[in-house]
C-alpha positions in Angstrom: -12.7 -31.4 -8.3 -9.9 -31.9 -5.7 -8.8 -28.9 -3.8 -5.3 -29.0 -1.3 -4.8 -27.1 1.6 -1.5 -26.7 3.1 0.3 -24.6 5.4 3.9 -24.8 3.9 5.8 -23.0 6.9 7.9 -20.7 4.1 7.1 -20.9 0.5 10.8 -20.5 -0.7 11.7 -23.2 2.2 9.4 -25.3 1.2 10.4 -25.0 -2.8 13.6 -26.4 -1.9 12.3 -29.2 -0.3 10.2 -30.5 -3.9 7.8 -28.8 -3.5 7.0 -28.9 -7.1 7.4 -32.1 -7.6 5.0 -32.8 -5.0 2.2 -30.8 -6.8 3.2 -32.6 -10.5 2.2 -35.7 -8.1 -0.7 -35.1 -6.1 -2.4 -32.8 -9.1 -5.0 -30.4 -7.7 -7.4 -28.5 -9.5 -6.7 -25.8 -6.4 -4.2 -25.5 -3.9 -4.3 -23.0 -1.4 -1.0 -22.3 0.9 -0.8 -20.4 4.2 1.9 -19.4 6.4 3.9 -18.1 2.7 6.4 -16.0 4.5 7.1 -13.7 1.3 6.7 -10.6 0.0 4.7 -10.4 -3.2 7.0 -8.0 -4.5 9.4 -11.2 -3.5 8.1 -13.6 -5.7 9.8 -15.2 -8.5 8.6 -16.5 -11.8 9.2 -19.9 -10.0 7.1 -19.2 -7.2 4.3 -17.8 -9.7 4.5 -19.9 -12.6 3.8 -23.2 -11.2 2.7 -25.4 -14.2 -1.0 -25.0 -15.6 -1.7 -22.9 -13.1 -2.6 -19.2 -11.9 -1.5 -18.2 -8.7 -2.8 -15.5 -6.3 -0.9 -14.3 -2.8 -1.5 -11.9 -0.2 1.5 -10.6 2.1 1.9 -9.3 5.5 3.2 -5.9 6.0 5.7 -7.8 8.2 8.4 -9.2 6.3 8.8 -13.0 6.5 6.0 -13.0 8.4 2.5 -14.8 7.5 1.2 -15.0 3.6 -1.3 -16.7 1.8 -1.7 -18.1 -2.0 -3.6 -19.8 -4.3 -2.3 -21.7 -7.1 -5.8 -22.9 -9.4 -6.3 -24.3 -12.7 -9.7 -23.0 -12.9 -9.3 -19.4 -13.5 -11.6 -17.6 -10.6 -13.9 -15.6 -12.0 -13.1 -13.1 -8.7 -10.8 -12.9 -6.2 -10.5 -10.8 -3.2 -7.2 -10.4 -1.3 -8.1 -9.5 2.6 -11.7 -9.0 3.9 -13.4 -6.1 1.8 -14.5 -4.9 4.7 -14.7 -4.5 8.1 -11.1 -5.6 9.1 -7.8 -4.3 8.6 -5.7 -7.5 6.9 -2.3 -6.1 7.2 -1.4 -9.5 8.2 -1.8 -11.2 4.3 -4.2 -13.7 6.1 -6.7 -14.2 3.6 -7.8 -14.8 -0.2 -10.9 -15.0 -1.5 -11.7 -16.9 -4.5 -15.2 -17.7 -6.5 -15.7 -20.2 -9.0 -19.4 -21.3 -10.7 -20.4 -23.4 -7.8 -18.6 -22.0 -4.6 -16.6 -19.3 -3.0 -13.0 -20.3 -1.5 -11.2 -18.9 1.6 -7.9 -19.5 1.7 -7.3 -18.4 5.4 -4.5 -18.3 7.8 -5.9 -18.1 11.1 -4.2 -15.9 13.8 -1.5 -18.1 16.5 -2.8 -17.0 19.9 -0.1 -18.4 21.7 2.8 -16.1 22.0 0.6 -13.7 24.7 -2.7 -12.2 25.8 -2.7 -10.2 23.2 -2.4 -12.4 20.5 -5.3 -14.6 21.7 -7.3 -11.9 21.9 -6.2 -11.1 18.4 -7.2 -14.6 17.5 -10.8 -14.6 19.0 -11.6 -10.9 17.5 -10.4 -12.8 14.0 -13.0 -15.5 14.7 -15.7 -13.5 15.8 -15.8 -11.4 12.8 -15.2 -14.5 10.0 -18.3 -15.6 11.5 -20.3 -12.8 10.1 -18.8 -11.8 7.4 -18.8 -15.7 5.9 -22.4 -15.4 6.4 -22.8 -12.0 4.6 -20.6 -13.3 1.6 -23.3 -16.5 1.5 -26.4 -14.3 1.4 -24.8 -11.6 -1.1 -23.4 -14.2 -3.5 -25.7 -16.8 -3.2 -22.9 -19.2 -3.5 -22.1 -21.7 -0.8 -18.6 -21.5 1.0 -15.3 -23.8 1.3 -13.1 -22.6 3.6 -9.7 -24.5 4.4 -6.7 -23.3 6.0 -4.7 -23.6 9.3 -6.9 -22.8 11.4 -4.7 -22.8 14.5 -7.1 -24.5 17.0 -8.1 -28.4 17.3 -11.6 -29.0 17.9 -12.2 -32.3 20.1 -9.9 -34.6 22.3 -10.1 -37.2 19.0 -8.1 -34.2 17.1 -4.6 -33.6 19.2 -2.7 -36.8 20.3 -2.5 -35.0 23.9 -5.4 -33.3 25.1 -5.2 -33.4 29.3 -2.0 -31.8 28.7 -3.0 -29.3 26.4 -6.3 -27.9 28.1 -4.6 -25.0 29.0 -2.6 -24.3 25.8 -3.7 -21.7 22.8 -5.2 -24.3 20.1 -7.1 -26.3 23.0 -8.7 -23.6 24.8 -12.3 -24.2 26.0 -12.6 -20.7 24.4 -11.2 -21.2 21.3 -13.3 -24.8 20.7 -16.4 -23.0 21.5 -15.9 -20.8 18.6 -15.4 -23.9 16.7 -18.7 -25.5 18.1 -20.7 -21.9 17.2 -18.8 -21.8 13.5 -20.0 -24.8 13.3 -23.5 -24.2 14.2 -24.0 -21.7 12.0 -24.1 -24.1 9.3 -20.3 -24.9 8.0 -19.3 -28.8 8.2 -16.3 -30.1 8.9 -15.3 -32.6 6.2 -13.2 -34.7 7.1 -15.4 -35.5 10.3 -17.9 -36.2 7.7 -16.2 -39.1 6.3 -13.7 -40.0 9.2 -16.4 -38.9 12.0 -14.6 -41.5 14.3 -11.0 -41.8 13.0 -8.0 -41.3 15.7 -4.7 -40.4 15.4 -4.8 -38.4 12.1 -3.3 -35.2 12.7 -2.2 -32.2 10.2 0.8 -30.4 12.7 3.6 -31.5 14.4 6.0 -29.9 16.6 9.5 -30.2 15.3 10.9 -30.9 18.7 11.1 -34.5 20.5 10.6 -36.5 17.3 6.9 -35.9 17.5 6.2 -36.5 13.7 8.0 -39.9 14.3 5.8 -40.4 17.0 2.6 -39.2 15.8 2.3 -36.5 18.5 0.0 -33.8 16.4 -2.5 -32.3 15.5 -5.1 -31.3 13.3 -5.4 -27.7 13.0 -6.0 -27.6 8.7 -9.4 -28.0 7.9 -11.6 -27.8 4.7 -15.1 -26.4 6.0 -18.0 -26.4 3.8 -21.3 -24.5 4.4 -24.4 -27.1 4.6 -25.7 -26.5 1.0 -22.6 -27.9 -0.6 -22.2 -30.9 1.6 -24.4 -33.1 -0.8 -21.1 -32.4 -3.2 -18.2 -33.5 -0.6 -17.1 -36.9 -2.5 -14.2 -37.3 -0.1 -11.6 -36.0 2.4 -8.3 -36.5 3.5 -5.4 -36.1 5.3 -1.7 -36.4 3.6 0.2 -36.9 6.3 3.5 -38.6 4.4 3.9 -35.7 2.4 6.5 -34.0 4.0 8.6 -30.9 3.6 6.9 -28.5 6.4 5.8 -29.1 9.7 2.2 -29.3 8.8 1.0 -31.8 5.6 -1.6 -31.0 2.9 -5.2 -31.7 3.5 -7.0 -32.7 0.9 -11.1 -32.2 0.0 -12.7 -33.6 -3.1 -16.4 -32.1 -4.6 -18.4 -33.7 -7.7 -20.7 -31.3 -9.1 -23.0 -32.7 -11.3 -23.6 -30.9 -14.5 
């Protein structure tokens, strides 16, 4: 089964770029998309009728703001737009998504770096994922893959910069802790599991100074799995020539055996 993971930086930007065409090539069972920037009343039949698959979004309140999909050839056998509880998702941030052998989140994590308030935005976000991904895993029974953007690199191997960014939402000694405790708690980052030493792979890059060009990123889209389903990770990935937004896809692939 492979799965895709792409923050697409404007879903009807990104359809005129091939966007399409780059999902007839790369052929995933299930792609989830973050930053959509669309209204579901918005949506088109070309945005909603990709090819062999069903597609599920979740909009901000705020227009052009934010957004989250899935498109999936398996047909879910539930899906949950927001948190069902415990958090007030008017920001379209997440989807929810189980299948036979695992839930998905599709999640677009809060940007904490426009002010105070939006970190503090950002680390309230974290703090209550961490519970509530546990509470889905004990009530379903069903281990977790979560992917998304998930705004914050992790170690110095994941940013091509990281003296300069030490003081900079998505670098924050704060913000990697969270990481380190998510982390702890039982979810495995995967493509640390089969890259654990591999440099200069990055999902982001700015669009100023030619830093695509020059491989100034970073990786900030993840696929996390909880422990019981990493026996099933067969491989991950990062596709960074796919272009047409200022992140790329990441890519996870799981074999279940039947």
């Amino acid at each position: 089964m492979k799965l895709l993971s792409w923050n697409v930086n404007g879903l009807r930007a990104v359809m005129n770029k091939g966007f399409t065409g780059i999902v007839d090539t790369l052929q995933p069972d299930i792609l989830g998309i973050q930053e959509t920037k669309i209204q579901e009343d918005q949506l088109t039949p070309e945005h909603l009728e990709l090819p062999g698959y069903v597609s599920l979004f979740w909009s901000a309140e705020k227009k052009g703001y934010s957004g989250v999909g899935v498109y999936s050839r398996i047909a879910p056998l539930r899906t949950v737009k927001g948190f069902s509880y415990g958090w007030n998702d008017n920001e379209g941030r997440v989807i929810r998504l189980e299948y036979d052998d695992f839930i998905l989140f599709n999640i677009y994590f809060p940007n904490g770096q426009k002010d105070e308030i939006r970190l503090q935005y950002k680390l309230d976000f974290y703090e209550f994922c961490l519970d509530y991904f546990d509470s889905v895993r004990r009530d379903s029974g069903k281990g977790l893959v979560i992917c998304g953007d998930f705004n914050t690199a992790h170690h110095p191997i994941d940013l091509a910069r990281p003296k300069q960014n030490e003081t900079t939402s998505g670098f924050l000694p704060v913000e990697r802790a969270w990481m380190d405790r998510f982390e702890a708690r039982g979810y495995a980052d995967t493509f640390r599991m089969i890259h654990p030493d591999e440099a200069e792979r990055y999902s982001w890059w700015s669009y100023r100074a030619n830093a695509r060009v020059n491989n100034v990123g970073w990786r900030i889209d993840y696929f996390y799995v909880s422990e019981d389903l990493r026996p099933f990770v067969k491989d991950a990935y990062i596709l960074d020539r796919i272009e047409g937004s200022d992140h790329c896809p990441v890519g996870l692939e799981l074999e279940f055996k039947k």
